[in-house]
Biopython code that builds the backbone (N, CA, C, O; Angstrom):
import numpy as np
from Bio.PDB.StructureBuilder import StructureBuilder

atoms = [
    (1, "UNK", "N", (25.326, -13.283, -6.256)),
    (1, "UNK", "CA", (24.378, -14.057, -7.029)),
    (1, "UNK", "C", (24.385, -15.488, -6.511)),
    (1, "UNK", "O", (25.454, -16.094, -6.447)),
    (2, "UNK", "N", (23.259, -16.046, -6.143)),
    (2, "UNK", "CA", (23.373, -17.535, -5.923)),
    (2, "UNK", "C", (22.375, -17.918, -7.294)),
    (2, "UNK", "O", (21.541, -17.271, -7.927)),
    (3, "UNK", "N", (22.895, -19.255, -7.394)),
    (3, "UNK", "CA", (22.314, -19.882, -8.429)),
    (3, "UNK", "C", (21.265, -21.328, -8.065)),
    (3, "UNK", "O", (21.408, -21.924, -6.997)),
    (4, "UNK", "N", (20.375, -21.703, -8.953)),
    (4, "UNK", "CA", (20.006, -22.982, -8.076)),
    (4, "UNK", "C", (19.672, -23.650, -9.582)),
    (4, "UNK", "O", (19.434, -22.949, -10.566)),
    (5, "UNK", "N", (19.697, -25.428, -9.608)),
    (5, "UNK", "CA", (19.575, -25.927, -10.761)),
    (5, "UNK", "C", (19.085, -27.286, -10.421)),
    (5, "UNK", "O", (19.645, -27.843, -9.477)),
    (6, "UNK", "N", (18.279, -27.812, -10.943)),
    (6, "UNK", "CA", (17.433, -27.623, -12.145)),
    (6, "UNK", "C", (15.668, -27.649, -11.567)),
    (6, "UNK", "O", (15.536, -28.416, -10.613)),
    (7, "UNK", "N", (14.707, -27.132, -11.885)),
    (7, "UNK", "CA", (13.331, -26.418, -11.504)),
    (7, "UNK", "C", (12.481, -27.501, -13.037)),
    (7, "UNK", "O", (13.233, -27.877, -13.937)),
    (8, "UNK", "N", (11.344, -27.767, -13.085)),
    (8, "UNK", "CA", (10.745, -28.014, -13.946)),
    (8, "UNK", "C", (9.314, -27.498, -13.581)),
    (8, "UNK", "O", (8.440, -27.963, -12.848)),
    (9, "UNK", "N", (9.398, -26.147, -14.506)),
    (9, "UNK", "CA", (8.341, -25.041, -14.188)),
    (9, "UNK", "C", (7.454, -25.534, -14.430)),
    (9, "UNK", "O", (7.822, -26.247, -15.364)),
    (10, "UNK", "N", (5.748, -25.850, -14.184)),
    (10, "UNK", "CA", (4.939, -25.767, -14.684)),
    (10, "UNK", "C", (3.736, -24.922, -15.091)),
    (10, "UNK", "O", (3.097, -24.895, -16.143)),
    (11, "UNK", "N", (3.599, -24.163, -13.823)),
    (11, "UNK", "CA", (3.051, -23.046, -13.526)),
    (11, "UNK", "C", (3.493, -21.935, -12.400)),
    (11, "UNK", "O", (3.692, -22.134, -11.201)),
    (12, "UNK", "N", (3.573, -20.884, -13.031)),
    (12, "UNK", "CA", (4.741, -20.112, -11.706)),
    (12, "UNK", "C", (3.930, -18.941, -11.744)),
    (12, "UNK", "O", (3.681, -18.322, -12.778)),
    (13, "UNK", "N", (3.504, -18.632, -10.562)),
    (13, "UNK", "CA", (3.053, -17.226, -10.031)),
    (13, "UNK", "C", (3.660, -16.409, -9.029)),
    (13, "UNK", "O", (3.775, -15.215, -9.304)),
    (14, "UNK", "N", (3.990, -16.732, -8.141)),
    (14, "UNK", "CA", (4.555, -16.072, -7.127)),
    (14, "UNK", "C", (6.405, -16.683, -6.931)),
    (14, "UNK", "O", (6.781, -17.825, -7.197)),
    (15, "UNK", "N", (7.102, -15.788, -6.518)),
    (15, "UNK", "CA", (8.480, -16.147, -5.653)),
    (15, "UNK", "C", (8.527, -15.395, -4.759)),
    (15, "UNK", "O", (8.338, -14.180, -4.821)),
    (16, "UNK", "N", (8.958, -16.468, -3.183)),
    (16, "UNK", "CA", (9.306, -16.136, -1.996)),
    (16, "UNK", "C", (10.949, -16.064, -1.677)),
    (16, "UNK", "O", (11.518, -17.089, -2.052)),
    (17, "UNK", "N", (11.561, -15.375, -1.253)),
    (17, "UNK", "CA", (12.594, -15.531, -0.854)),
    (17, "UNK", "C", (12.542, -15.119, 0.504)),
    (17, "UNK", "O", (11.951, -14.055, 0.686)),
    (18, "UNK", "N", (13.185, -15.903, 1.880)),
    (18, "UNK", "CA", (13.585, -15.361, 3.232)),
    (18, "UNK", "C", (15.175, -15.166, 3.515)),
    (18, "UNK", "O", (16.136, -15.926, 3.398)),
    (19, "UNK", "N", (15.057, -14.039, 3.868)),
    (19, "UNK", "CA", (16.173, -13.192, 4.020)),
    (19, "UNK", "C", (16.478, -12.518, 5.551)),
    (19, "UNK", "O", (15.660, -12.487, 6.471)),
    (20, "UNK", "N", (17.690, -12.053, 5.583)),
    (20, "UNK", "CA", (17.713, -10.867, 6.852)),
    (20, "UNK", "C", (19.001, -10.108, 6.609)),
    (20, "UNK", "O", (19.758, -10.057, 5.639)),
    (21, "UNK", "N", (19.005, -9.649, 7.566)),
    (21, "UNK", "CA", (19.803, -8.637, 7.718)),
    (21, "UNK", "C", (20.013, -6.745, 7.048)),
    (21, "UNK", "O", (19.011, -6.111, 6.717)),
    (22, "UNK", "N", (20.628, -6.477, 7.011)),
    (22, "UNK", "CA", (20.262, -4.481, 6.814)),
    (22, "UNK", "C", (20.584, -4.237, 5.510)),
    (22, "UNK", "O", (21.742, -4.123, 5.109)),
    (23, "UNK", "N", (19.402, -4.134, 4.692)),
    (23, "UNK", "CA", (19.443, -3.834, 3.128)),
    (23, "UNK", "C", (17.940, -3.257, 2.483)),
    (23, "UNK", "O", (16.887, -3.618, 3.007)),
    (24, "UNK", "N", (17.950, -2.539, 1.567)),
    (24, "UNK", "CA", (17.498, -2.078, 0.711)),
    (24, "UNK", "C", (17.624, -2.295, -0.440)),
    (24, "UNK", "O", (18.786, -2.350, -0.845)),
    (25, "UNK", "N", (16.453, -2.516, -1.484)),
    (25, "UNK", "CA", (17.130, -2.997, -3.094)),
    (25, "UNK", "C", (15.877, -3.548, -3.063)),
    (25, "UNK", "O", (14.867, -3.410, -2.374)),
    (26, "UNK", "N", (16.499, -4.751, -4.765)),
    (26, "UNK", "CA", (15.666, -5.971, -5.219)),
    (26, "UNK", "C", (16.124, -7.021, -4.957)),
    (26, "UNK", "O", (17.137, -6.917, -4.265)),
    (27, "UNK", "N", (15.802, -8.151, -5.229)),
    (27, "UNK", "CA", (16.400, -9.402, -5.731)),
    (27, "UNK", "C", (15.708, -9.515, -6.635)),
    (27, "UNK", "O", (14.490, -9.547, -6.455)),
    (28, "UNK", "N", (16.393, -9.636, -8.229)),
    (28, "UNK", "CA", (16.081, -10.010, -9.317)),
    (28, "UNK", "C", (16.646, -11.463, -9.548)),
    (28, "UNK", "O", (17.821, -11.809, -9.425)),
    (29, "UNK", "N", (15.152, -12.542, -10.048)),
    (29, "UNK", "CA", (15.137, -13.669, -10.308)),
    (29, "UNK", "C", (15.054, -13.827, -11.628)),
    (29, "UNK", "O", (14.090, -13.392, -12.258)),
    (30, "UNK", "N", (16.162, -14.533, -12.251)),
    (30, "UNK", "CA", (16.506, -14.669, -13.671)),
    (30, "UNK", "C", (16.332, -15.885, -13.804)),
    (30, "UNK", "O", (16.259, -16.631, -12.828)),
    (31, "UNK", "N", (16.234, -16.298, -15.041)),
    (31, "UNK", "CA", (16.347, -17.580, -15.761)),
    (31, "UNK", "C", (17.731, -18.111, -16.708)),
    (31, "UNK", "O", (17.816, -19.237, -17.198)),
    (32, "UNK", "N", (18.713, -17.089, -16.828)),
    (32, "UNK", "CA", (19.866, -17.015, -16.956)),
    (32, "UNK", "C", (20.952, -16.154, -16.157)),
    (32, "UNK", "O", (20.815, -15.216, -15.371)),
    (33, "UNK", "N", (21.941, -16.735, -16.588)),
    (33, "UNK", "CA", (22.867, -16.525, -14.905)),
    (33, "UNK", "C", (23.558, -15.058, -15.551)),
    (33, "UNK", "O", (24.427, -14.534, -14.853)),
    (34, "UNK", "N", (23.170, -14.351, -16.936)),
    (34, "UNK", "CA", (23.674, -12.757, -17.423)),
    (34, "UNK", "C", (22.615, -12.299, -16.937)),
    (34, "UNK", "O", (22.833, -11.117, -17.203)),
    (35, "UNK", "N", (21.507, -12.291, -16.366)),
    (35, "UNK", "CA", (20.052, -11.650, -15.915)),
    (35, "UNK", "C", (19.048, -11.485, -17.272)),
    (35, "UNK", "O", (17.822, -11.381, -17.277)),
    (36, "UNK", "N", (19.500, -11.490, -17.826)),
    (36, "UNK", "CA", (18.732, -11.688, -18.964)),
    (36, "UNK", "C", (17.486, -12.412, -19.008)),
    (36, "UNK", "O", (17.994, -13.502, -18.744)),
    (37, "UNK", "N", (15.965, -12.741, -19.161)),
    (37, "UNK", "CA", (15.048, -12.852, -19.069)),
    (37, "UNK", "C", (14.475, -12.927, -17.259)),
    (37, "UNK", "O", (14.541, -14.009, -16.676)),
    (38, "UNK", "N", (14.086, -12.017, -16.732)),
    (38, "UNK", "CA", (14.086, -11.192, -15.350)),
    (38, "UNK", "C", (12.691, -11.926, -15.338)),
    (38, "UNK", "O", (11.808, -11.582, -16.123)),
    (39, "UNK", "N", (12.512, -12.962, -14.414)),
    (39, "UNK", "CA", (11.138, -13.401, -14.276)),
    (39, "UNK", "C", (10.363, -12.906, -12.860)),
    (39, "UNK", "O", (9.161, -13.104, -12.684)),
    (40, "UNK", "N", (11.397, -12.106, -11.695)),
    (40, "UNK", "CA", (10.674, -11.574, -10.816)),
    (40, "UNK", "C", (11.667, -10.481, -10.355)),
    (40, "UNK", "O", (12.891, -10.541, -10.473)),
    (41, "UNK", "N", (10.872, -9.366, -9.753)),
    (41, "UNK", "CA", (11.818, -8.359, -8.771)),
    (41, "UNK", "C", (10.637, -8.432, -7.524)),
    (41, "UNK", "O", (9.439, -8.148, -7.520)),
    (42, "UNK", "N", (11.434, -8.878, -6.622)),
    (42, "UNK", "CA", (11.075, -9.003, -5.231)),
    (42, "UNK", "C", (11.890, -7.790, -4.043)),
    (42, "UNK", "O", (12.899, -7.988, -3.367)),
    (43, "UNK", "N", (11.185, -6.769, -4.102)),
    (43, "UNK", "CA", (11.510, -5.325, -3.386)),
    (43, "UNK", "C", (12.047, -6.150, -1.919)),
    (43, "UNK", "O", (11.464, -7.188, -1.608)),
    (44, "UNK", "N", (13.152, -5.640, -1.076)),
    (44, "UNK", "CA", (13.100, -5.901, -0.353)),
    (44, "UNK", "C", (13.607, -5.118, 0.869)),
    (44, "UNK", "O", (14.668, -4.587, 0.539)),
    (45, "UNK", "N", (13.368, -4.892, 1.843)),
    (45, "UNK", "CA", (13.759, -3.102, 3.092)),
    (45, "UNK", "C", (13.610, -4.342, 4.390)),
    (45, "UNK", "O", (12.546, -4.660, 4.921)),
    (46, "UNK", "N", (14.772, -4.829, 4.663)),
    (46, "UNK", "CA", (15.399, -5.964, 5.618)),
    (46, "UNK", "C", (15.973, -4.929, 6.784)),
    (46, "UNK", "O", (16.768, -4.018, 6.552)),
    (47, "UNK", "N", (15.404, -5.255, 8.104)),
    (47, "UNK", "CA", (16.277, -4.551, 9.085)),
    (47, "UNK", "C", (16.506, -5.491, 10.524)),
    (47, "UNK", "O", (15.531, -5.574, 11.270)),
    (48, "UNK", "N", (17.534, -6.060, 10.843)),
    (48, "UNK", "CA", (17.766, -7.180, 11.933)),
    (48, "UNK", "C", (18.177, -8.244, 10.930)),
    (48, "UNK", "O", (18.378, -8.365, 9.722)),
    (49, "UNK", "N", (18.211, -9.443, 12.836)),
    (49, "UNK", "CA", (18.729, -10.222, 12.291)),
    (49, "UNK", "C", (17.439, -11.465, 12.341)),
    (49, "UNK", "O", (17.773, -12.632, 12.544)),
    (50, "UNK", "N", (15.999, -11.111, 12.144)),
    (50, "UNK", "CA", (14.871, -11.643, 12.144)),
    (50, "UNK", "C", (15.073, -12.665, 10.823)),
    (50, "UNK", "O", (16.156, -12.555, 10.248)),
    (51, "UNK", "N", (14.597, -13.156, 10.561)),
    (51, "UNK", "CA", (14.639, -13.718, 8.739)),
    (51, "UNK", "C", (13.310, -13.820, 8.697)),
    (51, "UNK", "O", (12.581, -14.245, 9.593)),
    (52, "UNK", "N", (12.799, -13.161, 6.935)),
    (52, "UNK", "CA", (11.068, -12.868, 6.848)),
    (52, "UNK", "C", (11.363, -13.162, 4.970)),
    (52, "UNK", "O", (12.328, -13.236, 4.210)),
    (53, "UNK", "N", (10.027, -13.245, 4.902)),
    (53, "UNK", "CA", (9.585, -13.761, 3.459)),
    (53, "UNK", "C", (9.213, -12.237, 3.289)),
    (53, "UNK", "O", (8.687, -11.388, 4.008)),
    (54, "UNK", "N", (9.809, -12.281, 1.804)),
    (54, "UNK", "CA", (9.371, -11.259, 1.079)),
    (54, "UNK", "C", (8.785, -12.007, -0.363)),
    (54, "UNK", "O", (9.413, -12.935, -0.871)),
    (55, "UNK", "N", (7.720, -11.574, -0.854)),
    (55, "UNK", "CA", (7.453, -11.760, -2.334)),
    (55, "UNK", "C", (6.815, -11.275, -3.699)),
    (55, "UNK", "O", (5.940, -10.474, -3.371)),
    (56, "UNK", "N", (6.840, -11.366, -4.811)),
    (56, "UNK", "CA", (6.945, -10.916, -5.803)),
    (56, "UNK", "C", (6.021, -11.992, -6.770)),
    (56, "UNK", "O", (5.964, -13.193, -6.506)),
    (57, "UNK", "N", (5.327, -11.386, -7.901)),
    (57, "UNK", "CA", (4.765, -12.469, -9.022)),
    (57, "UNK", "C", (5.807, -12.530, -9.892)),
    (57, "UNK", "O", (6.716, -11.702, -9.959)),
    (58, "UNK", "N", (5.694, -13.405, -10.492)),
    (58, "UNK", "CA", (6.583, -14.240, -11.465)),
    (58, "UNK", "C", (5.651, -14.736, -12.656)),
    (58, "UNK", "O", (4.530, -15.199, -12.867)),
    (59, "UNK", "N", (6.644, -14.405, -13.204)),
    (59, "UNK", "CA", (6.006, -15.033, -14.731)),
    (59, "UNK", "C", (7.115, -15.913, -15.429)),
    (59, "UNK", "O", (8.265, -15.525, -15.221)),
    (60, "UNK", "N", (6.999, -16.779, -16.042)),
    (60, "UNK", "CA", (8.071, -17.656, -16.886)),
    (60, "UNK", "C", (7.833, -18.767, -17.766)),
    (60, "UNK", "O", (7.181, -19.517, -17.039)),
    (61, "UNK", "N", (7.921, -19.186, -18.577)),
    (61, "UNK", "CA", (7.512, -20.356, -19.300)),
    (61, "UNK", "C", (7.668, -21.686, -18.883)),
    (61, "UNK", "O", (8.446, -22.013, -17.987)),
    (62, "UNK", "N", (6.973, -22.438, -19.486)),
    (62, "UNK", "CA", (7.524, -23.939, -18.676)),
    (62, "UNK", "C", (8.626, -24.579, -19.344)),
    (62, "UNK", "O", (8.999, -24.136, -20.430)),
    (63, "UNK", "N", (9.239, -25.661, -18.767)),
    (63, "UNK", "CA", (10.243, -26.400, -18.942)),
    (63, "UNK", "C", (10.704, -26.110, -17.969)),
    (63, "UNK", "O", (10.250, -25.392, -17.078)),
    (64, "UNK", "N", (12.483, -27.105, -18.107)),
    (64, "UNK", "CA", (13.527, -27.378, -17.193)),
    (64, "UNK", "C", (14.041, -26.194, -17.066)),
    (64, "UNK", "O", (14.563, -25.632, -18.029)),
    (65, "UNK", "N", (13.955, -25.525, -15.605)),
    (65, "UNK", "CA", (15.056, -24.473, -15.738)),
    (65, "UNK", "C", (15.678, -23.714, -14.257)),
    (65, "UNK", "O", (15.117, -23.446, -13.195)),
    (66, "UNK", "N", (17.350, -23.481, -14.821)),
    (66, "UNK", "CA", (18.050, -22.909, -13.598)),
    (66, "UNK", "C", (17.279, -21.202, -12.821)),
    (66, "UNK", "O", (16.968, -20.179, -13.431)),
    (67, "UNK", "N", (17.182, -21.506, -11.289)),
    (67, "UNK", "CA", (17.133, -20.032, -11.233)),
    (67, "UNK", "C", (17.830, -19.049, -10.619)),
    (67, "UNK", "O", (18.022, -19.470, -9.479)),
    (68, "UNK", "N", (18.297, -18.021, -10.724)),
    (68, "UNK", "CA", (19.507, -17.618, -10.238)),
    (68, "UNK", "C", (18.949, -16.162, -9.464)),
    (68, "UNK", "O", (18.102, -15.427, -9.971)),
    (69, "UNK", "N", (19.474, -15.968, -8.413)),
    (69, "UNK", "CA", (19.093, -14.851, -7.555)),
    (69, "UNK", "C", (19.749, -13.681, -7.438)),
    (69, "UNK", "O", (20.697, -13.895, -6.681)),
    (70, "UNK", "N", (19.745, -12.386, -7.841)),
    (70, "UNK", "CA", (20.896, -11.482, -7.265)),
    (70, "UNK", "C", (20.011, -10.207, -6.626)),
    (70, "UNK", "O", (18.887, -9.871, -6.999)),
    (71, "UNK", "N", (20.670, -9.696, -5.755)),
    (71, "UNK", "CA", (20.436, -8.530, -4.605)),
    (71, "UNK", "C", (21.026, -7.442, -5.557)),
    (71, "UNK", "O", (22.093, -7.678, -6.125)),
    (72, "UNK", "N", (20.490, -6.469, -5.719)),
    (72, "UNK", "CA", (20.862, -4.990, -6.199)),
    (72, "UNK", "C", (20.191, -4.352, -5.089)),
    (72, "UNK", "O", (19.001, -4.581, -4.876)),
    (73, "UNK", "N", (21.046, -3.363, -4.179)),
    (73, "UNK", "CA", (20.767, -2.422, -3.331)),
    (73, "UNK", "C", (21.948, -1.842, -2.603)),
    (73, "UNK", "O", (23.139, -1.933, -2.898)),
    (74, "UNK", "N", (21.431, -1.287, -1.686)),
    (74, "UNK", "CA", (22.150, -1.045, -0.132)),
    (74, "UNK", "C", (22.165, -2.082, 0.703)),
    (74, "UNK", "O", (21.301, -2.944, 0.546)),
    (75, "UNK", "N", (22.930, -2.193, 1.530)),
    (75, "UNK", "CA", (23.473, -3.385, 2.658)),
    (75, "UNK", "C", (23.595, -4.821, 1.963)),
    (75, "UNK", "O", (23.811, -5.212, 0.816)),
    (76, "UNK", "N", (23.326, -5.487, 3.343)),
    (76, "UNK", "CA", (23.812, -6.780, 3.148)),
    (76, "UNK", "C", (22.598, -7.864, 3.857)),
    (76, "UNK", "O", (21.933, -7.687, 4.878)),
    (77, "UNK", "N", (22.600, -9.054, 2.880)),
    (77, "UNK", "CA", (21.646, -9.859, 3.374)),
    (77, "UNK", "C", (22.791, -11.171, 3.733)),
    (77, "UNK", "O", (23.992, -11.314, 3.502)),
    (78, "UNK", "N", (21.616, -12.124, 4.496)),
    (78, "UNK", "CA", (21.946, -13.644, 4.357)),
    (78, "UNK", "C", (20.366, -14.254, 4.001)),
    (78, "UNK", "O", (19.309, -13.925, 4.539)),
    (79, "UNK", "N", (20.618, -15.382, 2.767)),
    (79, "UNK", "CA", (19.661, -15.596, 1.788)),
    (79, "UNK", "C", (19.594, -17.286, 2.292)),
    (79, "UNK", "O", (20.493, -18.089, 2.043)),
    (80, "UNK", "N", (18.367, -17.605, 3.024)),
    (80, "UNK", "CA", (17.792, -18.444, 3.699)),
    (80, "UNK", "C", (17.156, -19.642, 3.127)),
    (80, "UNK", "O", (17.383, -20.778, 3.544)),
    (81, "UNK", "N", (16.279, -19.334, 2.073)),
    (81, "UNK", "CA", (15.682, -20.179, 1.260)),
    (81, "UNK", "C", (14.076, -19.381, 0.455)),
    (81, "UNK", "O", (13.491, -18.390, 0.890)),
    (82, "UNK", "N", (13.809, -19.962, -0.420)),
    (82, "UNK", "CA", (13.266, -18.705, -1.293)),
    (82, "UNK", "C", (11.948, -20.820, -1.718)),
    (82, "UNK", "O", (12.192, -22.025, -1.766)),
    (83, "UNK", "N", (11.102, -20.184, -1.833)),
    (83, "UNK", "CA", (9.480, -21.052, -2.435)),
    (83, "UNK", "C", (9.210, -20.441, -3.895)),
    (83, "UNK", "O", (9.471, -19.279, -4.206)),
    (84, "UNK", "N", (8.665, -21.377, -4.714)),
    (84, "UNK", "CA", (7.792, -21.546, -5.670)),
    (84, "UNK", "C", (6.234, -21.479, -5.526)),
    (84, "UNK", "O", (5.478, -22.388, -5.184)),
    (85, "UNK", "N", (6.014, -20.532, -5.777)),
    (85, "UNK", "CA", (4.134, -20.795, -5.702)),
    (85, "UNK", "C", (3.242, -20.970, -7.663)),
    (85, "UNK", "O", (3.619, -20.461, -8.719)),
    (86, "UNK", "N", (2.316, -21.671, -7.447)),
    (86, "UNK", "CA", (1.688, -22.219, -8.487)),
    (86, "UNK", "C", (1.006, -21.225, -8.604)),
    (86, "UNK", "O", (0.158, -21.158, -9.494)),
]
sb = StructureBuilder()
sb.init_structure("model")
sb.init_model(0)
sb.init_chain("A")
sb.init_seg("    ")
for serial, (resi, resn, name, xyz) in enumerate(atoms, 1):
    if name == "N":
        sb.init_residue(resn, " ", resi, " ")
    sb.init_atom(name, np.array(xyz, "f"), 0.0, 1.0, " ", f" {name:<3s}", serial, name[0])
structure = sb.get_structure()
């Protein structure tokens, strides 16, 4: 799980995350660090050591807020940097 803090949402539609390496799964983007309110699942089928954007819509309310990332799957990534889209 990586975590990131502090975001001041205003309008959130999309999340990008770039990634690589050999995995299968999600990355589920939470708004709390128990996963508890799940604001995106971003599918992701990573093979090499290329790094590529994968993305997902998002939904979430506004205000100040942490967002925290975790991988559920097969293999293993390295987690590059991930965008906000309006």
């Amino acid at each position: 799980m990586a975590g990131f803090k502090y975001f001041e949402i205003k309008k959130l539609s999309r999340i990008s995350v770039c990634v690589r390496g050999n995995a299968k799964g999600k990355i589920y983007v939470s708004v709390l660090v128990d996963e508890k309110n799940k604001i995106a699942e971003i599918p992701i089928e990573s093979k090499g050591g290329k790094w590529k954007w994968w993305t997902a819509n998002a939904v979430s309310d506004m205000g100040i807020k942490a967002l925290y990332f975790q991988f559920e799957g097969d293999g293993n990534l390295d987690f590059l940097e991930f965008e906000l889209e309006e």
